[in-house]
C-alpha positions as CSV (number, residue, x, y, z in Angstrom):
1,X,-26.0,19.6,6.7
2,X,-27.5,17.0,4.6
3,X,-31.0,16.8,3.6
4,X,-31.5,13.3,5.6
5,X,-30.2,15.4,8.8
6,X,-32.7,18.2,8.5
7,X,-35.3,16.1,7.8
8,X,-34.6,14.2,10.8
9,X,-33.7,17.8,13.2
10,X,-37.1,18.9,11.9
11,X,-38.9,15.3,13.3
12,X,-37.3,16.4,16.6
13,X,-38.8,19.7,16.8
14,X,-42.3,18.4,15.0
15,X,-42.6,15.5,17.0
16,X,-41.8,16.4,20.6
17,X,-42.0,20.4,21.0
18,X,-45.9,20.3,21.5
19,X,-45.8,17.0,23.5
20,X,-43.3,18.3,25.8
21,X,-45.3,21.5,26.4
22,X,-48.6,19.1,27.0
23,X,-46.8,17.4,29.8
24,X,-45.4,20.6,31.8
25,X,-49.2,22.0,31.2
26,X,-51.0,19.0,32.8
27,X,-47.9,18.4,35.7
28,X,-48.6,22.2,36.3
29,X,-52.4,21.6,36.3
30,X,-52.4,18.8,38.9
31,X,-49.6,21.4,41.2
32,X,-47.1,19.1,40.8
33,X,-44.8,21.8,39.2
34,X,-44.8,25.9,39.7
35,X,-43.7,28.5,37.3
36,X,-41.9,31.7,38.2
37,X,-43.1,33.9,35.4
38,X,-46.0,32.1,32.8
39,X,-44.8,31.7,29.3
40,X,-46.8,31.0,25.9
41,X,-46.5,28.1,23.8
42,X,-44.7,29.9,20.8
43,X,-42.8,31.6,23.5
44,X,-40.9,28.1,24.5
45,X,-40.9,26.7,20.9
46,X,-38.8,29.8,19.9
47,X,-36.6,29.5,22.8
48,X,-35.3,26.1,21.8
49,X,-35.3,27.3,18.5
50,X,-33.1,30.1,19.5
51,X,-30.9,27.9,21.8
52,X,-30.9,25.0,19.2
53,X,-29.5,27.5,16.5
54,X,-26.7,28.5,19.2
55,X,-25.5,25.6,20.4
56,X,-25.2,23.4,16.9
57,X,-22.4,24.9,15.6
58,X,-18.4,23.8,15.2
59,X,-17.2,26.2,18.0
60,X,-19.3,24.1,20.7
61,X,-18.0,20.8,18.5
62,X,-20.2,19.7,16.2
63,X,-18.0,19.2,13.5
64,X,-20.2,17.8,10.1
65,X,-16.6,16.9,8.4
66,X,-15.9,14.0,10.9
67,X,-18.8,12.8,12.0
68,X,-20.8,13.4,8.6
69,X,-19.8,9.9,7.3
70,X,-21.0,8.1,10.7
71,X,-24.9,9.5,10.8
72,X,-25.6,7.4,14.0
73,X,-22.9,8.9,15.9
74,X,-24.2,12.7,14.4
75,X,-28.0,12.2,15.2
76,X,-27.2,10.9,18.5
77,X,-25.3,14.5,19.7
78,X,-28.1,16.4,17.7
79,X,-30.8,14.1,19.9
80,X,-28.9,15.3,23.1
81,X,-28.3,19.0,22.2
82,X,-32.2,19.0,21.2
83,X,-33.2,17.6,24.6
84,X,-31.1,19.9,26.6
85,X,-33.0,22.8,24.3
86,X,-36.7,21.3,25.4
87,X,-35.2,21.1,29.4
88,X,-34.1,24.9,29.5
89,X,-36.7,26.2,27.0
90,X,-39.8,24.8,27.8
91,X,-38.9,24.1,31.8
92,X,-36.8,27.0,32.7
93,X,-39.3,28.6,34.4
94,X,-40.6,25.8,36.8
95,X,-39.5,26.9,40.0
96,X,-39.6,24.2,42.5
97,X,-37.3,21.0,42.9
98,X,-40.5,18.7,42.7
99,X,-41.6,20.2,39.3
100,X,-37.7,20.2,37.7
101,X,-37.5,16.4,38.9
102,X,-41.0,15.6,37.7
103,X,-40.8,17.0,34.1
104,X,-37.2,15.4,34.0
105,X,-38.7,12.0,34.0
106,X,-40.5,13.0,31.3
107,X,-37.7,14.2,29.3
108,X,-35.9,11.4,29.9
109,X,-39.1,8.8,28.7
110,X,-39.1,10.3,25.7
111,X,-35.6,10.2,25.1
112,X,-34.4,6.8,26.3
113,X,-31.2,7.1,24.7
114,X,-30.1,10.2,26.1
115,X,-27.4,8.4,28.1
116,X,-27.9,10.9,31.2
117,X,-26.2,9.4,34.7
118,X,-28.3,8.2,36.8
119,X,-29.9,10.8,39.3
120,X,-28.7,11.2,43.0
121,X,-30.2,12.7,45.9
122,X,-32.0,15.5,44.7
123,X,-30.2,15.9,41.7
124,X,-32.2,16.3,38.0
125,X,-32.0,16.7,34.4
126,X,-31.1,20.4,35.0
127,X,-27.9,19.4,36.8
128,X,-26.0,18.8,33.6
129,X,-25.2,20.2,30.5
130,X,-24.3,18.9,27.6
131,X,-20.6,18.6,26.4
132,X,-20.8,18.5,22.2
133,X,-17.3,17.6,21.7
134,X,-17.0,14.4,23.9
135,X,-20.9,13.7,23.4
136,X,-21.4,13.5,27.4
137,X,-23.6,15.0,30.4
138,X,-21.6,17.0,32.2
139,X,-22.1,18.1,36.0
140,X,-22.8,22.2,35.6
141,X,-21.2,22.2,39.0
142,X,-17.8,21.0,37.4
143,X,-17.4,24.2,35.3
144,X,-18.0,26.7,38.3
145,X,-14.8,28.2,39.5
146,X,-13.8,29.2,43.1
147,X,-14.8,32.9,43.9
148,X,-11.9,35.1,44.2
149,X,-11.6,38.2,45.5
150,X,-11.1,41.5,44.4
151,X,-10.4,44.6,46.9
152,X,-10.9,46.9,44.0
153,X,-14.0,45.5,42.8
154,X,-16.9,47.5,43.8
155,X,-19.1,45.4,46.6
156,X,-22.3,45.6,44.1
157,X,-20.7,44.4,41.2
158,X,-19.4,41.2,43.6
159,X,-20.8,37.8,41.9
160,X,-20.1,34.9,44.1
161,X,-19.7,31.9,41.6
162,X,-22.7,29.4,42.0
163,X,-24.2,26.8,40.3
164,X,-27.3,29.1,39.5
165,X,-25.1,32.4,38.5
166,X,-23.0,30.0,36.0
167,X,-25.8,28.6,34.1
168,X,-27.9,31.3,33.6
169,X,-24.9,33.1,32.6
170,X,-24.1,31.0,29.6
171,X,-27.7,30.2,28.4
172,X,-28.1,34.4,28.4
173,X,-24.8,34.5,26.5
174,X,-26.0,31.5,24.2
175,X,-29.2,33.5,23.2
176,X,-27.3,37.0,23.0
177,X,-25.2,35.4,20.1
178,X,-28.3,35.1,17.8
179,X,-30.1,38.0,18.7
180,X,-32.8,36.5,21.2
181,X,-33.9,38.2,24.0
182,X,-33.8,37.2,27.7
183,X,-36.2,37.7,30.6
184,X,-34.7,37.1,33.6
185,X,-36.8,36.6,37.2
186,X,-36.6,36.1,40.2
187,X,-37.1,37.0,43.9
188,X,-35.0,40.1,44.9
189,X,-31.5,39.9,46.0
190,X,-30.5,36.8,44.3
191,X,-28.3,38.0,41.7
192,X,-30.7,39.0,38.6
193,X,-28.5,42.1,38.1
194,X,-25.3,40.9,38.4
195,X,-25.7,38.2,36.6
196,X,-26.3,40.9,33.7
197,X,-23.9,42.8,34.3
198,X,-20.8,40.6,34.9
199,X,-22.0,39.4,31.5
200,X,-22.2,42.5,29.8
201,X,-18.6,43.5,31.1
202,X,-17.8,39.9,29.5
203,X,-19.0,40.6,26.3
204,X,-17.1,43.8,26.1
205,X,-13.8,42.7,27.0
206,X,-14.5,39.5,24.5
207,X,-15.0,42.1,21.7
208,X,-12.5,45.0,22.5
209,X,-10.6,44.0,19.2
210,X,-13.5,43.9,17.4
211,X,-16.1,46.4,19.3
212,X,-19.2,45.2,18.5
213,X,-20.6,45.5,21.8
214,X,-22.8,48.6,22.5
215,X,-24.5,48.1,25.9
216,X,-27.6,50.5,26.6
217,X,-29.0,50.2,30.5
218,X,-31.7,51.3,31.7
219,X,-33.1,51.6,35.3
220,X,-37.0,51.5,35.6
221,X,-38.6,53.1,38.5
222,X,-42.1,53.8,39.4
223,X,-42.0,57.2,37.8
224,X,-40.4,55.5,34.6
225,X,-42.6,56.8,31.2
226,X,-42.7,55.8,28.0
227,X,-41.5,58.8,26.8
228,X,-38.2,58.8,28.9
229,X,-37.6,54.8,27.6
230,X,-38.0,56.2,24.3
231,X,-35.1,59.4,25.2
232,X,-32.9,56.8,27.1
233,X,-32.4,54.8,24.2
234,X,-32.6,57.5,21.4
235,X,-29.9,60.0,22.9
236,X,-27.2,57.4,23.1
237,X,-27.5,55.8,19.5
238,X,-26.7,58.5,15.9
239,X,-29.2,59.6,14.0
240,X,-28.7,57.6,10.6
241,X,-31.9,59.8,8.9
242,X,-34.7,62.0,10.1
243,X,-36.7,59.2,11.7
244,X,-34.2,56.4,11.6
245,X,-31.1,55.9,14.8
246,X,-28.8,52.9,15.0
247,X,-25.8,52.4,16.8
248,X,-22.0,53.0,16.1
249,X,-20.7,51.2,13.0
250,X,-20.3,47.6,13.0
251,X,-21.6,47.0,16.6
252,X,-24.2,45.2,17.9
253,X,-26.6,47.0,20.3
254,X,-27.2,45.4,23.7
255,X,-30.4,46.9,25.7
256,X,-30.2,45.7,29.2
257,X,-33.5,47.0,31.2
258,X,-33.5,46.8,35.4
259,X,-36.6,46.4,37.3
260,X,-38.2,45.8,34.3
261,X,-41.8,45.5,36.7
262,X,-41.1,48.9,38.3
263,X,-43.6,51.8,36.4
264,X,-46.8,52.4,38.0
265,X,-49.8,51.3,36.3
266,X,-51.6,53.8,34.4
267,X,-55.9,54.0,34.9
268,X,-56.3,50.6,32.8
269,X,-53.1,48.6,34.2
270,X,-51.3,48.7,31.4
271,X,-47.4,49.7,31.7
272,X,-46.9,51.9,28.6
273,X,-43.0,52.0,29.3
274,X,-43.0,48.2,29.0
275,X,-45.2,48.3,26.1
């Protein structure tokens, strides 16, 4: 990347990180926008970081060789990849149709040359994704396939292809790739865990040639203790030293927790296993 580019990735980030943030804070201030879950400032900032990191690279079609000698034509799919970083990083978490559609019009004032379609119906920034190799908005609906059936499939591992299932999916999958961690929430029953583990039995089958997948679940329940998170983990990775454990050679260790919000509360409210 050249040094003009950087430069001008780093005015992104510098520029409208903190502004974006603003705006969510005072739209959620006046309850025109809800949060599932709160998250900090640095929180969102390394999110897009993360998902900014993931999604600039030649397998999603940004190739430097051909569009290196037509900088316009580069900044404007970096502008557009950046945005769609702010939209999921910093306003994944509002949870109402008011607030996405609200803190799109922001998104979209800041970035007049975004080139997003125009909105229908209910429809928002969140309804499309951004396509690096032709430089255009997509429709996430257009990438989710018809569900199929499976007799043998077990009924709780049965994931229903929908709109929310599919793009969750690939933003955990984008962060898994550079070693960022995911919180996913929600209200029960509407898929947390099998989103997770459809994904997890993606990632293995991706990697049988190479095996660097090593998936760890746990299940928290209210008698859940620290000590037993720490036994769960330990007894399925090798001993390396006295005091050091690590996984098989050459693969990556996945930790996948369930009911994350599940141990009891000890006399000060803290939740060592969490902790």
């Amino acid at each position: 990347v050249s040094q003009d580019m950087q430069q001008f990735i780093l005015s992104l980030f510098v520029e409208h990180t903190q502004t974006l943030i603003a705006h969510k804070r005072e739209l959620q201030a006046q309850g025109t926008l809800k949060v599932a879950i709160y998250s900090h400032d640095i929180s969102m900032a390394a999110t897009a970081c993360h998902l900014f990191e993931s999604l600039f690279t030649a397998a999603n079609g940004i190739s430097l060789e051909s569009t290196y000698s037509n900088q316009e034509v580069l900044q404007a799919i970096v502008e557009k990849v950046f945005a769609f970083c702010m939209l999921w990083s910093i306003g994944g978490n509002i949870d109402d149709l008011d607030g996405r559609a609200a803190f799109s019009e922001v998104l979209v004032a800041l970035f007049p040359k975004l080139g997003l379609p125009k909105f229908k119906d209910s429809m928002t920034a969140f309804d499309f994704h951004i396509d690096c190799k032709s430089n255009q908005w997509v429709l996430w609906k257009d990438y989710v396939d018809d569900f199929h059936y499976e007799a043998n499939m077990p009924y709780t591992s049965i994931l229903v292809p929908t709109l929310d299932t599919f793009r969750y999916s690939y933003l955990t999958e984008l962060l898994f790739h550079v070693n960022y961690g995911v919180f996913l929430t929600g209200e029960s029953g509407v898929g947390k865990t099998c989103i997770a583990q459809n994904l997890i039995h993606k990632l293995k089958t991706q990697s049988a040639a190479n095996c660097n997948v090593f998936p760890i679940v746990l299940n928290f329940s209210a008698q859940t203790s620290a000590k037993s998170v720490q036994f769960g983990i330990e007894k399925k990775l090798q001993k390396r030293t006295k005091t050091k454990y690590g996984g098989p050679q050459n693969k990556k260790v996945l930790i996948y927790i369930d009911d994350i919000n599940m141990p009891a509360k000890e006399e000060f409210g803290a939740q060592p296993p969490i902790e």
